[in-house]
PASEBA-77776 format. One record per residue: residue number from 0; residue in one letter; x, y, z of N, C-alpha, C, O in turn. Coordinates in steps of 0.001 Angstrom, whole numbers, plus 500000, padded with zeros to 6 digits. Each point is the difference from the previous one (the first is absolute). Layout:
% residues N
 keti marvo    nc1    nc2    nc3   cac1   cac2   cac3    cc1    cc2    cc3    oc1    oc2    oc3
  NUM     A      X      Y      Z      X      Y      Z      X      Y      Z      X      Y      Z
...
***
This chain:
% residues 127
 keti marvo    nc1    nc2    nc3   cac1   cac2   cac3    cc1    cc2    cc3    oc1    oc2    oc3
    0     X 518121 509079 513569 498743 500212 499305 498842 499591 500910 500051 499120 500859
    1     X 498730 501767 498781 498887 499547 500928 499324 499255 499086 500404 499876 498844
    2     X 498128 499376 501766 499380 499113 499471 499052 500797 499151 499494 501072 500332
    3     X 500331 498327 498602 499209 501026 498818 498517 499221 500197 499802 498804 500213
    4     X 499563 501912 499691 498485 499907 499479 499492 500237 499146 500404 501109 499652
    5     X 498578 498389 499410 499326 500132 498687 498150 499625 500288 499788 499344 501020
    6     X 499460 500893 498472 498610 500249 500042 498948 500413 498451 500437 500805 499178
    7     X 498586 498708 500687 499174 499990 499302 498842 499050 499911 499918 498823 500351
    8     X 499156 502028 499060 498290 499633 499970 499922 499800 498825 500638 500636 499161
    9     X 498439 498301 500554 499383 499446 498918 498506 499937 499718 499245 499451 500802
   10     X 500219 501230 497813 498485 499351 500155 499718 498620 498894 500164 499980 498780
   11     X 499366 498934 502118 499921 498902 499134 498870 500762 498372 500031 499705 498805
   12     X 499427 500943 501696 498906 500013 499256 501095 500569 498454 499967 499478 498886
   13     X 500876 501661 501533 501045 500077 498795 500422 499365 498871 499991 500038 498769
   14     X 500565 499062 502662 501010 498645 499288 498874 499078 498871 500170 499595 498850
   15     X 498649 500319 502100 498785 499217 499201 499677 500565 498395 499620 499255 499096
   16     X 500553 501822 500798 499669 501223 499284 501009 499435 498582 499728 499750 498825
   17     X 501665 500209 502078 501057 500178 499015 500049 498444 499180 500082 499830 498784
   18     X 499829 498987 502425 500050 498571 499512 498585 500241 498843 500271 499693 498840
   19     X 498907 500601 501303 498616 499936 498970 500134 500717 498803 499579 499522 498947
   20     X 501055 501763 501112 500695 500578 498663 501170 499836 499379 500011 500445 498852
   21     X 500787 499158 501452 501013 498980 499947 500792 498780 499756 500865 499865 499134
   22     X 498714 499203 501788 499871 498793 500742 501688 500249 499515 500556 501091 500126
   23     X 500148 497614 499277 500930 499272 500251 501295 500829 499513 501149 499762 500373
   24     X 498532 501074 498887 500917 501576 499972 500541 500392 500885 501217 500035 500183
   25     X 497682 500426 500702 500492 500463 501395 500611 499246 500955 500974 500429 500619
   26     X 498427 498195 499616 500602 499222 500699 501461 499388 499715 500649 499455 500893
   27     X 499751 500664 497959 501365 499808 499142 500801 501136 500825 500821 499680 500860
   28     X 498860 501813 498793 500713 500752 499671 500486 500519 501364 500996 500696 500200
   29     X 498041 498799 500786 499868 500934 501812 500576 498585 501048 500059 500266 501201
   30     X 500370 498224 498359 499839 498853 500792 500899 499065 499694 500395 499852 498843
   31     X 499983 499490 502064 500869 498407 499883 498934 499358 499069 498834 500373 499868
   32     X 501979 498272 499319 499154 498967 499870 499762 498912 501105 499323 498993 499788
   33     X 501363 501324 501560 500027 499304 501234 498504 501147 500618 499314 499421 500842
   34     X 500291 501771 498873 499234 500491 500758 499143 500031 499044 498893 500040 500537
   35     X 500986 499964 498196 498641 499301 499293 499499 498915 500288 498790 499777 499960
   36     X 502092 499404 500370 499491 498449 500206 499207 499990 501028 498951 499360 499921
   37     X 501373 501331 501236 499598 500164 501680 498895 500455 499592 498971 499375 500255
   38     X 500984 502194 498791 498454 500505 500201 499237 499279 499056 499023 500747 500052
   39     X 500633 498356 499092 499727 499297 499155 499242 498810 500588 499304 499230 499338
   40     X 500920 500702 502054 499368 498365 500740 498530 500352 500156 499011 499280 500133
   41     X 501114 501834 499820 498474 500323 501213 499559 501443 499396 500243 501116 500459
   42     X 498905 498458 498163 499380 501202 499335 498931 500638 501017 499494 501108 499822
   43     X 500355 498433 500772 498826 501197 501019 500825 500749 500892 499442 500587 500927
   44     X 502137 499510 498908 500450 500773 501443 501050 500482 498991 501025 500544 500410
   45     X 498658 499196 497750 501358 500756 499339 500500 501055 500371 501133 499990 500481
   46     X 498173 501139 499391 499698 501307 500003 500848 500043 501486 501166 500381 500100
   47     X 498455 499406 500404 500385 500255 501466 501297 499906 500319 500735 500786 500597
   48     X 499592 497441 498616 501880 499416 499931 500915 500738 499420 501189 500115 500296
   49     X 497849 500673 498367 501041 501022 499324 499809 501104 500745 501014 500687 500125
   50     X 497919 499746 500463 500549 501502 500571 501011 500147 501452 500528 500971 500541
   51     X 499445 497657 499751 500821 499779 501585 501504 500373 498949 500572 501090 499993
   52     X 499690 498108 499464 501112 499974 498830 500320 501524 499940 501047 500422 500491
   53     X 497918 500526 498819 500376 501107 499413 500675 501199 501050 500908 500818 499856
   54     X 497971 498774 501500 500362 500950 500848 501253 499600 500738 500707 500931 500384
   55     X 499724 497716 499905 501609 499756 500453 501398 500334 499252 501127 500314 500383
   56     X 498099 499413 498055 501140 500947 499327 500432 501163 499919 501152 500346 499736
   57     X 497678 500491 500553 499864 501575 500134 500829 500109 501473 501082 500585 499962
   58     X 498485 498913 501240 500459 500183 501125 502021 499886 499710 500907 500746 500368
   59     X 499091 497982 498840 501689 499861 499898 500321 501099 499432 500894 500669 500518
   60     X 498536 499739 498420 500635 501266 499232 499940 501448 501199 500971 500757 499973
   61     X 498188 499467 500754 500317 500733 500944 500758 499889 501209 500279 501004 500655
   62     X 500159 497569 499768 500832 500149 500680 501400 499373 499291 500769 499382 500735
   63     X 499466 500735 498235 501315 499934 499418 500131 501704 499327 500958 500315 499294
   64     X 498056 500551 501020 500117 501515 499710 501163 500169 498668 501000 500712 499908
   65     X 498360 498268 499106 500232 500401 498682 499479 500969 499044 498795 500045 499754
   66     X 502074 500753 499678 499828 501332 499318 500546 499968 498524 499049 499689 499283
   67     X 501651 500430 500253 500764 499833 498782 499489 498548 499720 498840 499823 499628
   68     X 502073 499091 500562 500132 498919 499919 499011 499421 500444 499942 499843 501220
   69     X 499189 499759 498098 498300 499286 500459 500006 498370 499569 499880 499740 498803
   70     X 500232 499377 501980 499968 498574 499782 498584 499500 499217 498821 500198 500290
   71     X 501817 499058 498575 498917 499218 499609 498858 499518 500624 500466 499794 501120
   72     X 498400 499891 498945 499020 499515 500862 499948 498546 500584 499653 499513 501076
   73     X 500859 499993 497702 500409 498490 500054 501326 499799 500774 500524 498904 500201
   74     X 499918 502215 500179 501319 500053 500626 499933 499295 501590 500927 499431 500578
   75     X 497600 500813 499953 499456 500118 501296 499114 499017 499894 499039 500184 499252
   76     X 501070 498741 501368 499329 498701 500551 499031 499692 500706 500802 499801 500913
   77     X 497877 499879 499720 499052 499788 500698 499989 498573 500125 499449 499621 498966
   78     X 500851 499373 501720 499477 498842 500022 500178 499360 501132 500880 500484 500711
   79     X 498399 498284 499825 499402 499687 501122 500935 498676 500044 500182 499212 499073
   80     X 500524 500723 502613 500464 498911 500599 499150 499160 500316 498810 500269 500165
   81     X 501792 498398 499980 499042 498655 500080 498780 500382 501540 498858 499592 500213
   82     X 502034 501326 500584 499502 500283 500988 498389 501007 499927 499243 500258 500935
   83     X 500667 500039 497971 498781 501149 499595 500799 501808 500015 499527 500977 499421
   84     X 501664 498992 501362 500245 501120 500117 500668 500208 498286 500438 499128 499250
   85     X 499416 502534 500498 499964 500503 499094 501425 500740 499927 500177 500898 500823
   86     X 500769 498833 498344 501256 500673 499942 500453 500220 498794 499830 499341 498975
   87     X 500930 501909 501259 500721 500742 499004 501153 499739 499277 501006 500104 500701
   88     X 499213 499584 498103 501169 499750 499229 500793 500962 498972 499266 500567 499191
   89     X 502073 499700 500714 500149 501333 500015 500905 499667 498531 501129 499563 500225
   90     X 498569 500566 498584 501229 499469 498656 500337 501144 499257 499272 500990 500079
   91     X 501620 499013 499287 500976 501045 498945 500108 501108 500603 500828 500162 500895
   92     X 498128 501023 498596 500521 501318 500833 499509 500098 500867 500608 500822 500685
   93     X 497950 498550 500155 499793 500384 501146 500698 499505 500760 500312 500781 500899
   94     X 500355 497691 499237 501197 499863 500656 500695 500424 500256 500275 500030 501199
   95     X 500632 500701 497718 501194 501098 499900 499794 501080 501006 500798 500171 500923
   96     X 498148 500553 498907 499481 501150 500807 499847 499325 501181 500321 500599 501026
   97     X 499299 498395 499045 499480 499762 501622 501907 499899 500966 500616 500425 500978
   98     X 499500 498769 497918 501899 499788 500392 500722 501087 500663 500681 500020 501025
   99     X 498924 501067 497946 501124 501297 499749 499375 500924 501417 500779 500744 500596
  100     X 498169 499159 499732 499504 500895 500811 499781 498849 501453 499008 499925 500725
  101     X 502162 499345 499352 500094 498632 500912 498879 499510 500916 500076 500029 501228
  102     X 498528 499366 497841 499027 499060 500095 500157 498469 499952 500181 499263 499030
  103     X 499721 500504 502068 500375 497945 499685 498847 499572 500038 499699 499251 499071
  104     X 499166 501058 502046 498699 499650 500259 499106 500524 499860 499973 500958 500773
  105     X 498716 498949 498311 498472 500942 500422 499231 498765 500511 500286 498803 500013
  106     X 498570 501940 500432 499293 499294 500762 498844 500662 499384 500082 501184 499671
  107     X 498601 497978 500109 499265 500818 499394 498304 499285 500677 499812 498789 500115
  108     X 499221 502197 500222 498653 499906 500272 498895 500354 499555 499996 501230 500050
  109     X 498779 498298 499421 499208 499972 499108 498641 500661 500999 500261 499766 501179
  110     X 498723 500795 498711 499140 500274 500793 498465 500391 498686 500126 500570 498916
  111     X 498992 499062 501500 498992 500550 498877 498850 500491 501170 499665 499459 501054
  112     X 499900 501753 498321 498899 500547 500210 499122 500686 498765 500396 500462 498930
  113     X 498495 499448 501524 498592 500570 498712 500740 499793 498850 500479 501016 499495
  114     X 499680 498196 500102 500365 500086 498372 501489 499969 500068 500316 499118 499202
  115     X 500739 501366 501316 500691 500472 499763 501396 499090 500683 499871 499470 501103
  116     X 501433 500422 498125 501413 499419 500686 500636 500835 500659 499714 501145 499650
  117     X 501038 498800 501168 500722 500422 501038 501230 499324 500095 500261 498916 500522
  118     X 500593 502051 498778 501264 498685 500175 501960 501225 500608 500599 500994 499589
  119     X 499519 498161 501333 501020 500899 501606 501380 498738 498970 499762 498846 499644
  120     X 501213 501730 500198 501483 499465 500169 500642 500389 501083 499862 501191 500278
  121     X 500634 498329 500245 501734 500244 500727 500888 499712 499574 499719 499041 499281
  122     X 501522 501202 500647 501255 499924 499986 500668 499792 501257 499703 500668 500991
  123     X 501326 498300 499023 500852 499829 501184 501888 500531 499452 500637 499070 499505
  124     X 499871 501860 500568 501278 499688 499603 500420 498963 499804 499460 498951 500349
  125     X 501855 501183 498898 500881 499214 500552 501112 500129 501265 500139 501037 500648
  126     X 500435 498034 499528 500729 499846 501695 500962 500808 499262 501022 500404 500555
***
């Protein structure tokens, strides 16, 4: 197997959109209570914490090139090592899928421009 790639853009201004018509609905229904907590520290950069969030999940779902079988949202993890770096956690079916289509590692990078998230996965096989 080769190394898979996944990709997607985010506009905070959206996410802002959705938390304000919304609020804790959405954040329930799209998030960890480990990645509520994270975006929850620092109300001036919410918007931003959830759309980094939204667009890494999107990126996993494209590079786990799920079709039929679509993983819960909560399935897919965002949260930050003591180190600041930002990593991916993979539970129930996105695990499975990541398993079945032999994924051990993503690696994942965050980038913002004008408004907007930028979020790159990799995949490393497995050996």
């Amino acid at each position: 197997m080769v190394d898979a790639l996944g990709m997607d853009i985010q506009s905070i201004d959206e996410i802002a959109a959705s938390l304000s018509e919304f609020g804790s609905r959405y954040t329930r229904r799209l998030f960890t209570s480990g990645e509520i907590k994270l975006c929850q520290r620092n109300t001036a950069a919410q918007a931003r914490c959830y759309a980094e969030r939204f667009a890494a999940k999107e990126a996993v779902l494209k590079l786990l090139n799920v079709r039929a079988l679509i993983p819960p949202w909560k399935d897919i993890e965002v949260l930050v090592e003591s180190s600041g770096r930002l990593v991916i956690l993979l539970h129930g079916v996105a695990a499975d899928l990541a398993h079945q289509r032999g994924i051990q590692r993503i690696s994942l990078d965050i980038s913002h421009a004008r408004g907007s998230v930028i979020a790159v996965v990799v995949a490393r096989p497995t050996d």
